[in-house]
PyMOL Python script that loads the backbone (N, CA, C, O; Angstrom):
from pymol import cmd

cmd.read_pdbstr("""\
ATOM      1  N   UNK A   1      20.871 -37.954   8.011  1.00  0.00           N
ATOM      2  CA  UNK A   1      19.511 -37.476   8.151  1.00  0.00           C
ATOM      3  C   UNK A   1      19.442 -36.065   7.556  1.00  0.00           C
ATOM      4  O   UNK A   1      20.413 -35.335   7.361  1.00  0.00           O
ATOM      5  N   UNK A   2      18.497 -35.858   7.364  1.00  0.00           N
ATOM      6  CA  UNK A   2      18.501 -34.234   6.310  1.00  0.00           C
ATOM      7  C   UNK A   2      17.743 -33.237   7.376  1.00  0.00           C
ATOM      8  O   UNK A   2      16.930 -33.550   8.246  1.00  0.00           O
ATOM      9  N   UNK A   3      18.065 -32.428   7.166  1.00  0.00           N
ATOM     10  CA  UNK A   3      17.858 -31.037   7.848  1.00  0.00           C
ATOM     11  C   UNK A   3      16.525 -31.254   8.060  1.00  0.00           C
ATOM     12  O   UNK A   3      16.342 -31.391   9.269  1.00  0.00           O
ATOM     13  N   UNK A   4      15.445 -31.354   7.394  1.00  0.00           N
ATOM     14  CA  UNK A   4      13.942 -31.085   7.312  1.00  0.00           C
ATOM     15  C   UNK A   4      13.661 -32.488   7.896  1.00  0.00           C
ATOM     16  O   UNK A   4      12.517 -32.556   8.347  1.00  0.00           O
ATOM     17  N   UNK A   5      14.323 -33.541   8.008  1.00  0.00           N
ATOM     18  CA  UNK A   5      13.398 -34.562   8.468  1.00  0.00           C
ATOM     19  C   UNK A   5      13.499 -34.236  10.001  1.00  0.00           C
ATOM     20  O   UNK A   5      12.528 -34.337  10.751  1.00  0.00           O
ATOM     21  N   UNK A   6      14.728 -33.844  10.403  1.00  0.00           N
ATOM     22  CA  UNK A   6      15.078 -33.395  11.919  1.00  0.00           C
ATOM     23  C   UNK A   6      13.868 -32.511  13.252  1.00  0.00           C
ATOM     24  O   UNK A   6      13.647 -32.611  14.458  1.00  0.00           O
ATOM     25  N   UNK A   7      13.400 -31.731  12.156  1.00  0.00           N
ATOM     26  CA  UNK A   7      12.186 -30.914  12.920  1.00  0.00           C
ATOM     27  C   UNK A   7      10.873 -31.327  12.428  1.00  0.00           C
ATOM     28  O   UNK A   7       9.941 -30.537  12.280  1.00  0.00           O
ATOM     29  N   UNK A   8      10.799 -32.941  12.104  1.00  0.00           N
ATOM     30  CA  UNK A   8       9.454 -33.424  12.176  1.00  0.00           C
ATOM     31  C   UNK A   8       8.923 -33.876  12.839  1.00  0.00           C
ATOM     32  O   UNK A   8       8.045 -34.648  12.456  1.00  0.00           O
ATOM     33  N   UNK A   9       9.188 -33.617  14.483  1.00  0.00           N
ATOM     34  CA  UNK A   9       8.641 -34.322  15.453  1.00  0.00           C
ATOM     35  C   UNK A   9       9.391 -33.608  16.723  1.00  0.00           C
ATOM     36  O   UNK A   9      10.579 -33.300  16.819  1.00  0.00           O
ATOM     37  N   UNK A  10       8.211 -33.423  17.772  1.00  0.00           N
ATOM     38  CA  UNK A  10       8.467 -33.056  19.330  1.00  0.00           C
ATOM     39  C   UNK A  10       8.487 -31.381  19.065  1.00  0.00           C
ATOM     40  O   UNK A  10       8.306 -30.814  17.987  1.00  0.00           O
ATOM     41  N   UNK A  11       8.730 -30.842  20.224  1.00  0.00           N
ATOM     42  CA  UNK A  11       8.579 -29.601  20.470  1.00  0.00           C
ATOM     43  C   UNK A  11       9.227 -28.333  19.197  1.00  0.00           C
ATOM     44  O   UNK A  11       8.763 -27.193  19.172  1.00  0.00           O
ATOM     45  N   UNK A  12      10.234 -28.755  18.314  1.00  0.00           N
ATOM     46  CA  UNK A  12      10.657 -28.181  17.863  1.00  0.00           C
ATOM     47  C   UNK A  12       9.123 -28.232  16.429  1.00  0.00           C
ATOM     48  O   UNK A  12       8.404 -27.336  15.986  1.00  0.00           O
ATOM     49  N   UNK A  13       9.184 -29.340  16.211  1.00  0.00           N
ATOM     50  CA  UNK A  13       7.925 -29.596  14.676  1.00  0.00           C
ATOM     51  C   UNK A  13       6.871 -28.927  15.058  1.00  0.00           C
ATOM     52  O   UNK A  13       6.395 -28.031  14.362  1.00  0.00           O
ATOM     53  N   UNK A  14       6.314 -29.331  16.365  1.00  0.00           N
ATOM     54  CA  UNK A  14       5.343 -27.946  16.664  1.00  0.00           C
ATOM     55  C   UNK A  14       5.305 -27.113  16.642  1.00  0.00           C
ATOM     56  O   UNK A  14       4.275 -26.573  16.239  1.00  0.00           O
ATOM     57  N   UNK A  15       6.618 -26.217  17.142  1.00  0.00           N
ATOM     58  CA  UNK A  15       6.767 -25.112  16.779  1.00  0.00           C
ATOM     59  C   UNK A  15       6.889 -24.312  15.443  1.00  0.00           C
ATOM     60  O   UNK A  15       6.573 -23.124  15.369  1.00  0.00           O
ATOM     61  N   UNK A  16       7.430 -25.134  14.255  1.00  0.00           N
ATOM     62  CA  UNK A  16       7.372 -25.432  13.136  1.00  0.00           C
ATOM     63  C   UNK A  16       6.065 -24.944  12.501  1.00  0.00           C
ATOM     64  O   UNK A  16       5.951 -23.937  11.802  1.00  0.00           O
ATOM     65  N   UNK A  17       5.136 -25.765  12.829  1.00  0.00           N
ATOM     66  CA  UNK A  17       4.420 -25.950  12.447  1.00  0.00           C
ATOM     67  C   UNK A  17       3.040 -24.508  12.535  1.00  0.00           C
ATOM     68  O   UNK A  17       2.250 -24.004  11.736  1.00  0.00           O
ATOM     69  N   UNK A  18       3.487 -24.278  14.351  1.00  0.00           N
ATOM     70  CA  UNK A  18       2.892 -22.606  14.266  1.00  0.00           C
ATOM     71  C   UNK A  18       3.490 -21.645  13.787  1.00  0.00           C
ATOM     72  O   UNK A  18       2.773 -20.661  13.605  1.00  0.00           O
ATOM     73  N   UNK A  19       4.770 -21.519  13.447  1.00  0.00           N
ATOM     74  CA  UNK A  19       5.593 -20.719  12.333  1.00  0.00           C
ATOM     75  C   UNK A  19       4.424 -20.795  11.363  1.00  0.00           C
ATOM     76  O   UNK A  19       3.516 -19.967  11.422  1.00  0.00           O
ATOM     77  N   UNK A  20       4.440 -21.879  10.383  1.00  0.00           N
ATOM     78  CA  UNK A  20       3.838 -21.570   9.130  1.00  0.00           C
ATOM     79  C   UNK A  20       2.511 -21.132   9.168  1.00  0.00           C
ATOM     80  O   UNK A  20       1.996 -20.527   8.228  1.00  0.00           O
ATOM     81  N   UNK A  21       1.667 -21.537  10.688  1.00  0.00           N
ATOM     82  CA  UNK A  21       0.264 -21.311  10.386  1.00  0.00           C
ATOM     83  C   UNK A  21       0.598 -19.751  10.445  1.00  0.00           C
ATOM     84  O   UNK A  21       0.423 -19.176   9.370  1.00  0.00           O
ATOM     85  N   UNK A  22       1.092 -18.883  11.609  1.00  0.00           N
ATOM     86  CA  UNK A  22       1.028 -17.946  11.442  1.00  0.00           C
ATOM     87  C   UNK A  22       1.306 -17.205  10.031  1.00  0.00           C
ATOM     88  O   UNK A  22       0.439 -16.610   9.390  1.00  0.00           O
ATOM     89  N   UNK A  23       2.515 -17.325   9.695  1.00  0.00           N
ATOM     90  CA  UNK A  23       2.909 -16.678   8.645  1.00  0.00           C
ATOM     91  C   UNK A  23       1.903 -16.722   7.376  1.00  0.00           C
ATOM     92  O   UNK A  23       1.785 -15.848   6.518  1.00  0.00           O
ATOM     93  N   UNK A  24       0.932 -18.438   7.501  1.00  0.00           N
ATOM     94  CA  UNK A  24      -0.451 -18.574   6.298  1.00  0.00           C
ATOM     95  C   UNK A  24      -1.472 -16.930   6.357  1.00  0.00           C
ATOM     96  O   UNK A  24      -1.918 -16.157   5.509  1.00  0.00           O
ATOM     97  N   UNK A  25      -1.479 -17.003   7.669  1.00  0.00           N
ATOM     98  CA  UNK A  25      -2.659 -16.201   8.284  1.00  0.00           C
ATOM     99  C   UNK A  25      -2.017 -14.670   8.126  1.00  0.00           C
ATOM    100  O   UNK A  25      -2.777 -13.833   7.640  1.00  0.00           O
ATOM    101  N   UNK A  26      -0.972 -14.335   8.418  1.00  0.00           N
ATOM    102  CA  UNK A  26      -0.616 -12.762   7.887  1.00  0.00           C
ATOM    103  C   UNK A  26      -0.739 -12.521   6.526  1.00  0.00           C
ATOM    104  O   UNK A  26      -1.354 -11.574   6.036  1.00  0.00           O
ATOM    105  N   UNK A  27       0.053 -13.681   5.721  1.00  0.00           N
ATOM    106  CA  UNK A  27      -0.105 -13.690   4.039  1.00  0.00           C
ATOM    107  C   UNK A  27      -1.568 -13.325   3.668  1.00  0.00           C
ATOM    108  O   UNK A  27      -1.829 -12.296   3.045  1.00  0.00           O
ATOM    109  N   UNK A  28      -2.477 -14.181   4.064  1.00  0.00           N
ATOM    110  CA  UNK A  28      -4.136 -13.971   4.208  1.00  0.00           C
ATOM    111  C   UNK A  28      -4.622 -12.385   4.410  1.00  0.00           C
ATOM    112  O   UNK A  28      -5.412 -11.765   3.697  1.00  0.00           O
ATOM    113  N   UNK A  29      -4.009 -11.981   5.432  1.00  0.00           N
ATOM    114  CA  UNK A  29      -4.681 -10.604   6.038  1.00  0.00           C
ATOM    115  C   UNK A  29      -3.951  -9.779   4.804  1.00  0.00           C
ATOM    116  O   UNK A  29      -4.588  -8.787   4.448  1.00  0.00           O
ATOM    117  N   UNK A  30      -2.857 -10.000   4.176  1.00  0.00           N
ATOM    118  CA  UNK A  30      -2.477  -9.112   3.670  1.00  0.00           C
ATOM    119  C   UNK A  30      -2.884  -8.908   2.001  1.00  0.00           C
ATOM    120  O   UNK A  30      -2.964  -7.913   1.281  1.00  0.00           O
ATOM    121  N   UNK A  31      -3.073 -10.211   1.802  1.00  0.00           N
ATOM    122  CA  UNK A  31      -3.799 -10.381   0.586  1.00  0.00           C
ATOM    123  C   UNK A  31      -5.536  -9.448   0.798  1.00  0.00           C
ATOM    124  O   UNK A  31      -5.860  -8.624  -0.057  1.00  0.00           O
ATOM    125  N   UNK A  32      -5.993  -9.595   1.393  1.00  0.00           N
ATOM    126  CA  UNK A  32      -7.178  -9.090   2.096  1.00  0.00           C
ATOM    127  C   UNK A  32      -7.041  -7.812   2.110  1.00  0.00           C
ATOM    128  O   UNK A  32      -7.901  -7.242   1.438  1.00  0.00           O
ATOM    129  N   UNK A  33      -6.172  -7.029   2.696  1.00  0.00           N
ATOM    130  CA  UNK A  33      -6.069  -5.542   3.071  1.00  0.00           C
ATOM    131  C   UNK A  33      -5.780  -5.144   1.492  1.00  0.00           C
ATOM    132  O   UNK A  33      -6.699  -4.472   1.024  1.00  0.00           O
ATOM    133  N   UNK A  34      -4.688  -5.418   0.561  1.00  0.00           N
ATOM    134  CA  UNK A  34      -4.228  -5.265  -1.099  1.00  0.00           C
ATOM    135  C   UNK A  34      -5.667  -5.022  -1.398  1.00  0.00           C
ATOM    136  O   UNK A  34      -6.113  -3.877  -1.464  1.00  0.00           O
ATOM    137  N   UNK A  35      -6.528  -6.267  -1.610  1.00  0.00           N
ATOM    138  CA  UNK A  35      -7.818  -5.994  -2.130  1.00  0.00           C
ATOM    139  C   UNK A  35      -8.708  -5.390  -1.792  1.00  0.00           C
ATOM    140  O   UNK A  35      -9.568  -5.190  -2.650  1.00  0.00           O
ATOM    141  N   UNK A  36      -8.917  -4.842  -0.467  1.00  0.00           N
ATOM    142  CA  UNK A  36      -9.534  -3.411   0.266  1.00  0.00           C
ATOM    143  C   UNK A  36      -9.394  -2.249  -0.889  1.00  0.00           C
ATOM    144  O   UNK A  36     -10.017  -1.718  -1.808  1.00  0.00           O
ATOM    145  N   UNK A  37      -8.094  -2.228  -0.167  1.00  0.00           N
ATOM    146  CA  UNK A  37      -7.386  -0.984  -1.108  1.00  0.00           C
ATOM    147  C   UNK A  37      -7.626  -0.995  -2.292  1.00  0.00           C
ATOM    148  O   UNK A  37      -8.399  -0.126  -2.696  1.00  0.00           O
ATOM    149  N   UNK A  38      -7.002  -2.070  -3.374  1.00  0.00           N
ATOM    150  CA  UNK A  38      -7.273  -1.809  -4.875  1.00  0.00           C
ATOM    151  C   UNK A  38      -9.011  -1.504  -4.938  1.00  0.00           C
ATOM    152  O   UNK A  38      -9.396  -0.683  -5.771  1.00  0.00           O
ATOM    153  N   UNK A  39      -9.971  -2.148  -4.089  1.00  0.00           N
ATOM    154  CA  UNK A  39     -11.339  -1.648  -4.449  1.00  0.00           C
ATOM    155  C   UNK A  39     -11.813  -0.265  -4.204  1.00  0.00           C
ATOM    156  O   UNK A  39     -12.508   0.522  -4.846  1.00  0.00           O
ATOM    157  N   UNK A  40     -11.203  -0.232  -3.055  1.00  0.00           N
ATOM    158  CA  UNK A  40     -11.465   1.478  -2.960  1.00  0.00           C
ATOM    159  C   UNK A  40     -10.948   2.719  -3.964  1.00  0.00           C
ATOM    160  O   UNK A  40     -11.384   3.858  -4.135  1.00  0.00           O
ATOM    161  N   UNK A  41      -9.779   1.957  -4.576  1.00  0.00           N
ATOM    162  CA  UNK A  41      -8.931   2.960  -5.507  1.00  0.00           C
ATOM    163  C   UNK A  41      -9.547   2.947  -6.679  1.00  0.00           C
ATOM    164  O   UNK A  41      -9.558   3.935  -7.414  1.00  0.00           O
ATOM    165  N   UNK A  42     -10.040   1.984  -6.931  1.00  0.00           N
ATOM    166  CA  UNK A  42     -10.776   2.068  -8.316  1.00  0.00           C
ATOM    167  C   UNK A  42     -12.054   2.251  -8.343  1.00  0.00           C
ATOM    168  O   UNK A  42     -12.639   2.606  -9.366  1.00  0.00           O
ATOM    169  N   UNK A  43     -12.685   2.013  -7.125  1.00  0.00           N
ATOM    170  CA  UNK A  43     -13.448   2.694  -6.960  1.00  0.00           C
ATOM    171  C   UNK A  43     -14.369   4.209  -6.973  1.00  0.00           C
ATOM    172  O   UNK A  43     -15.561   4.490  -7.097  1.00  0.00           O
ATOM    173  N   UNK A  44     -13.355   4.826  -6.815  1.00  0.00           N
ATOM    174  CA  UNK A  44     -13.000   6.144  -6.681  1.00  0.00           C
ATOM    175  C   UNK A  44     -13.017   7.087  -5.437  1.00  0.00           C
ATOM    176  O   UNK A  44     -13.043   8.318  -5.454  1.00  0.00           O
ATOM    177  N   UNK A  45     -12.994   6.064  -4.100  1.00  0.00           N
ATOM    178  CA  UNK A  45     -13.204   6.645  -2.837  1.00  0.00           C
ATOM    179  C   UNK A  45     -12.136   6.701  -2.221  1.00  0.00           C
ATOM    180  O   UNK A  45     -12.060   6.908  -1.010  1.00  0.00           O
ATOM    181  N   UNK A  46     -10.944   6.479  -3.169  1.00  0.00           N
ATOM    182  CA  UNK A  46      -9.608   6.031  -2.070  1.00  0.00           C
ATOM    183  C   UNK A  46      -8.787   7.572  -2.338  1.00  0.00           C
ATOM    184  O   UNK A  46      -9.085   8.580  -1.699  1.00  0.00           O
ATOM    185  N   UNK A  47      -7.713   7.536  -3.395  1.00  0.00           N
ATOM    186  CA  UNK A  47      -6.748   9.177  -3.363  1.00  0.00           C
ATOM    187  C   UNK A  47      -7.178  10.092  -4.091  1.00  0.00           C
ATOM    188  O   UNK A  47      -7.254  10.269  -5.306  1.00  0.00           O
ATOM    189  N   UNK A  48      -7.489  10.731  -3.068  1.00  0.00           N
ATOM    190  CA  UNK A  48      -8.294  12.139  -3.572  1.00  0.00           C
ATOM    191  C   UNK A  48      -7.164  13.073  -3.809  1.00  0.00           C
ATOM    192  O   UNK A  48      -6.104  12.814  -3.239  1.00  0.00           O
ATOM    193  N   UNK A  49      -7.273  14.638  -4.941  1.00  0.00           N
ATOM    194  CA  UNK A  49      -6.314  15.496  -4.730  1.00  0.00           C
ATOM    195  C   UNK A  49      -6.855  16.573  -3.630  1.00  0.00           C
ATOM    196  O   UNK A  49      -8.026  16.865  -3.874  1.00  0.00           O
ATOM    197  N   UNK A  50      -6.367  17.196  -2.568  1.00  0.00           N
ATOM    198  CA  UNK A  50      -6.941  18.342  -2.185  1.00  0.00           C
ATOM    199  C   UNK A  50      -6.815  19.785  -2.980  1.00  0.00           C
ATOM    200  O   UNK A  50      -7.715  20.623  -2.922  1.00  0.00           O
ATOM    201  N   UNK A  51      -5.768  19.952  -3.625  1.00  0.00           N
ATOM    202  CA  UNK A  51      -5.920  21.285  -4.203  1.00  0.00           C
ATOM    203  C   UNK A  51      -6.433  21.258  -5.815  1.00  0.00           C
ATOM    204  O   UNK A  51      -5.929  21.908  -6.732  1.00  0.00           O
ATOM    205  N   UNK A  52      -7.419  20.452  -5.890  1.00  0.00           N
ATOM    206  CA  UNK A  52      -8.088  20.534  -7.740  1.00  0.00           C
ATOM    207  C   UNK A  52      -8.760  21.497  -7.415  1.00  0.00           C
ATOM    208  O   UNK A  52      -9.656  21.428  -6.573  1.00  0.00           O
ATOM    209  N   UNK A  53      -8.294  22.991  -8.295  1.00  0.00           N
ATOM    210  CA  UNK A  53      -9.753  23.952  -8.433  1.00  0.00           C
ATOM    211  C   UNK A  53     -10.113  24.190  -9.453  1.00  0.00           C
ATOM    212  O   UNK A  53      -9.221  24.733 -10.105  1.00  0.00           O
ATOM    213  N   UNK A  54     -11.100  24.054 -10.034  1.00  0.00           N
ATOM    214  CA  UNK A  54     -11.514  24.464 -11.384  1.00  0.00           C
ATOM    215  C   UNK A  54     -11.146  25.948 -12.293  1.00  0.00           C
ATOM    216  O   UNK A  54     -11.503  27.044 -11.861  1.00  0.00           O
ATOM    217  N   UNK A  55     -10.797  25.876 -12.893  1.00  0.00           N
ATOM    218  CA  UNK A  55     -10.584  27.359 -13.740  1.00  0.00           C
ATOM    219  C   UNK A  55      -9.501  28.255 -13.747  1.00  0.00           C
ATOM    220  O   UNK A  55      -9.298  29.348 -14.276  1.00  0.00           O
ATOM    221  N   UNK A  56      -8.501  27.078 -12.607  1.00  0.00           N
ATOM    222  CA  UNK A  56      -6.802  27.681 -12.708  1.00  0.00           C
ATOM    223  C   UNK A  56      -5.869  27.756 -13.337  1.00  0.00           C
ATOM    224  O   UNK A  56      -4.762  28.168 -12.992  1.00  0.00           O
ATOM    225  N   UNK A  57      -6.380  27.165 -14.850  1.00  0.00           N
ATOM    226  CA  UNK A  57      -5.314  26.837 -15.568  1.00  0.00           C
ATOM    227  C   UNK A  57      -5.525  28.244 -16.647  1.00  0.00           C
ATOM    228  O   UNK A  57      -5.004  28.085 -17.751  1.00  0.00           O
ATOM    229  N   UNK A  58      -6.134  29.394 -16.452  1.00  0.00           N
ATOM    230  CA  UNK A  58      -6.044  29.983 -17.272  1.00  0.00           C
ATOM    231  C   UNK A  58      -4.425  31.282 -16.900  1.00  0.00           C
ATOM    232  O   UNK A  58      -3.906  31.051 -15.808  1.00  0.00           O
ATOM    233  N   UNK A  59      -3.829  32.334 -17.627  1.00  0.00           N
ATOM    234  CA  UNK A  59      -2.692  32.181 -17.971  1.00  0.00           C
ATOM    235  C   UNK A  59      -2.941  34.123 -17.232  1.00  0.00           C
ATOM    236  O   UNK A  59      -3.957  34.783 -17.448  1.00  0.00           O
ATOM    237  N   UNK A  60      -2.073  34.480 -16.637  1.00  0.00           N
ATOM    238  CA  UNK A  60      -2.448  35.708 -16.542  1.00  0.00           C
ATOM    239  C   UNK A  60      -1.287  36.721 -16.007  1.00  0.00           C
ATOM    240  O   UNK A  60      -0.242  36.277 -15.531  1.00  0.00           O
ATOM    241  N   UNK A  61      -1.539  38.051 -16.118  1.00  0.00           N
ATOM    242  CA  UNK A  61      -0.192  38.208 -16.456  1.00  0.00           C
ATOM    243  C   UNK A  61       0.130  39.187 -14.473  1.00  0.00           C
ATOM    244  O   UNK A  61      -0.679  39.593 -13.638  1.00  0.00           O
ATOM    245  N   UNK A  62       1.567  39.180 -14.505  1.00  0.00           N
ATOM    246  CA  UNK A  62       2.015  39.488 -13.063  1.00  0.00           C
ATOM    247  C   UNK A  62       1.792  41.070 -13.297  1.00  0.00           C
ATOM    248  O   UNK A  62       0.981  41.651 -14.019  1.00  0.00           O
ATOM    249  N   UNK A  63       2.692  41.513 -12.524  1.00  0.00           N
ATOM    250  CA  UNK A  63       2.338  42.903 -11.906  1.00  0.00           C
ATOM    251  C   UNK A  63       3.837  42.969 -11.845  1.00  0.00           C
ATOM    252  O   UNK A  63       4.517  42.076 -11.341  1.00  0.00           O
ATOM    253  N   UNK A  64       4.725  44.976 -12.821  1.00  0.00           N
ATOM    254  CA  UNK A  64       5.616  45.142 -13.022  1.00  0.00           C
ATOM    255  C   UNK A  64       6.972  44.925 -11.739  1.00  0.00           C
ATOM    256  O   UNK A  64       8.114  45.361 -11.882  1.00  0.00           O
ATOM    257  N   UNK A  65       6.460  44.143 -10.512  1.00  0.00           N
ATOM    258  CA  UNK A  65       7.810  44.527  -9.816  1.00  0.00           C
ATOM    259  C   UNK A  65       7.586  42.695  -9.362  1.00  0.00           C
ATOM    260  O   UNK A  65       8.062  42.200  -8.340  1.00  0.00           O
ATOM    261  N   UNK A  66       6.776  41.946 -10.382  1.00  0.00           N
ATOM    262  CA  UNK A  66       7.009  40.353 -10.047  1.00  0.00           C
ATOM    263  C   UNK A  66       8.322  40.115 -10.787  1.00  0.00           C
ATOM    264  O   UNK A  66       8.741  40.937 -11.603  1.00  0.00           O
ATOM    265  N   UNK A  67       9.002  38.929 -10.482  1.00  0.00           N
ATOM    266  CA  UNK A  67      10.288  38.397 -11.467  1.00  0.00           C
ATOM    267  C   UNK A  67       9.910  37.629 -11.952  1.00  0.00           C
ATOM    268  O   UNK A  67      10.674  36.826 -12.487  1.00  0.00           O
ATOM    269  N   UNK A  68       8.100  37.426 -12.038  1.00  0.00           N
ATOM    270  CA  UNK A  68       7.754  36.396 -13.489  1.00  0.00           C
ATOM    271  C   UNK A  68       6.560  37.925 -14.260  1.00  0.00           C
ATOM    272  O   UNK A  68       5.959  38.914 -13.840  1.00  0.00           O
ATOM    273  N   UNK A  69       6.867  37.040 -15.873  1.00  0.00           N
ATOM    274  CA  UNK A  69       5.670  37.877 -16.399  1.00  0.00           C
ATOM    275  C   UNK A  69       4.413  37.550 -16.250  1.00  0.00           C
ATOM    276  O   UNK A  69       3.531  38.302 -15.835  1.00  0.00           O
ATOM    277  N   UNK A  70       4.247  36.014 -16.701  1.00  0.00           N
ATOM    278  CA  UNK A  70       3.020  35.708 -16.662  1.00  0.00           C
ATOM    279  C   UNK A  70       2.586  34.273 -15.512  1.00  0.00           C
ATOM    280  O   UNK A  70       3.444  33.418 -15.293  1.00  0.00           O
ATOM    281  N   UNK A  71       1.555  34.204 -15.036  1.00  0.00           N
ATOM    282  CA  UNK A  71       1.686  33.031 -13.838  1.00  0.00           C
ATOM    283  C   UNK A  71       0.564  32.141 -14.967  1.00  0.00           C
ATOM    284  O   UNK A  71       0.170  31.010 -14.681  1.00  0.00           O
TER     285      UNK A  71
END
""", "prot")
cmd.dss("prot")
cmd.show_as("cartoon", "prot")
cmd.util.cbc("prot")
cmd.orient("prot")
């Protein structure tokens, strides 16, 4: 008899059987939550930066007792 025909019947196949539903139903939620996310991300409501400030990239120079010249 083969392994899989063994748990096709009585308490064990049932149990079996709520194994897979569950595991259908997490796969589901999780497929579900992925596509949350990817919509929000492309969206543009999902990763924000907190420190973007405008006009920091300009180049300027330290003060004689820094150990850089220019920041």
């Amino acid at each position: 008899m083969l392994p899989l025909q063994a748990i096709g019947g009585g308490l064990v196949g049932s149990l079996a059987q709520a194994v897979v539903a569950v595991g259908s139903l997490l796969f589901l939620m999780m497929l579900v939550a992925f596509g949350a996310f990817a919509y929000r991300n492309l969206r543009g409501d999902g990763v924000e930066w907190p420190d973007e400030e405008p006009g920091d990239d300009e180049v300027r120079r330290g003060d004689d007792e820094d150990e850089w010249e220019y920041y």
